[in-house]
C-alpha positions in Angstrom: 13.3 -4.1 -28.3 15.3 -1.4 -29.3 18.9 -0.4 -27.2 18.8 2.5 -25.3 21.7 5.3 -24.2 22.0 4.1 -20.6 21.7 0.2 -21.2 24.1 -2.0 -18.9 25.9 -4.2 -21.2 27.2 -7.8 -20.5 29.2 -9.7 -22.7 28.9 -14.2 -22.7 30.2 -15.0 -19.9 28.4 -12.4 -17.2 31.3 -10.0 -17.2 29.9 -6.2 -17.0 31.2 -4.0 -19.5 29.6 -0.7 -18.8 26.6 1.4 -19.8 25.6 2.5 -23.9 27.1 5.7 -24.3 26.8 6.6 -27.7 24.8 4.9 -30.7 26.4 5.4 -34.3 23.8 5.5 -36.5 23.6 4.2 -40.5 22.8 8.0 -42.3 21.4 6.2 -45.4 18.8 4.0 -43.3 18.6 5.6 -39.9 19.4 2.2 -38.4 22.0 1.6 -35.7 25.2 0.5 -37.0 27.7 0.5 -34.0 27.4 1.4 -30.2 30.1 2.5 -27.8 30.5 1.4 -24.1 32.6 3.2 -22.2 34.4 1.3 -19.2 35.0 4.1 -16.6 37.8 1.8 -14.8 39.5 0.7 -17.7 39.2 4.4 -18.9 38.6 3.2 -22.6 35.6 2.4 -24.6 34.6 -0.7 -26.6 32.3 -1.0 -29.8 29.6 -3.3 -30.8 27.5 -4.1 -33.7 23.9 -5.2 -33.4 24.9 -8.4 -34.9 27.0 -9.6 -31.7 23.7 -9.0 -29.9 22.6 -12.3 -28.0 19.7 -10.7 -26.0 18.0 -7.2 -25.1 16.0 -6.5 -22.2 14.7 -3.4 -20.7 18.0 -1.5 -19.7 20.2 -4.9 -20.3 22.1 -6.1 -23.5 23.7 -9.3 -23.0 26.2 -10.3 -26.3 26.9 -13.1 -27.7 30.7 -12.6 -27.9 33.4 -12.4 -24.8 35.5 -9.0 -23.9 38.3 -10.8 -25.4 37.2 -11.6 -28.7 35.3 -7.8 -28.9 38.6 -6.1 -28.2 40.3 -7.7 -31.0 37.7 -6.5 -33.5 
């Protein structure tokens, strides 16, 4: 299942992050590279690959990686 702008994202342990707000795609293959979730509180965003992707669902993303650990990447 592909991800979709608009997907809720979770990271390991439950925590919401926010919603996909922008998919970075590869130019040479046309597949997704990177994704952006912007967290409206924190007023910041945080990227993903599709590599720290544990599980997609219809409108859910659940990764296989904490907050912590994605902010440091």
């Amino acid at each position: 299942m592909d991800i979709e702008y608009g997907a809720v994202v979770t990271d390991k342990k439950g925590k919401t992050l926010g919603k996909v707000d922008y998919i970075i795609m590869d130019s040479w293959s046309g597949e997704p590279r990177k994704f952006m979730v912007r967290r409206e509180k924190e007023g910041d965003a945080v990227f993903f690959t599709p590599g720290q992707v544990a599980e997609v669902t219809e409108k859910k993303v659940k990764l296989n990686i904490a907050l912590e650990e994605l902010e440091q990447t």
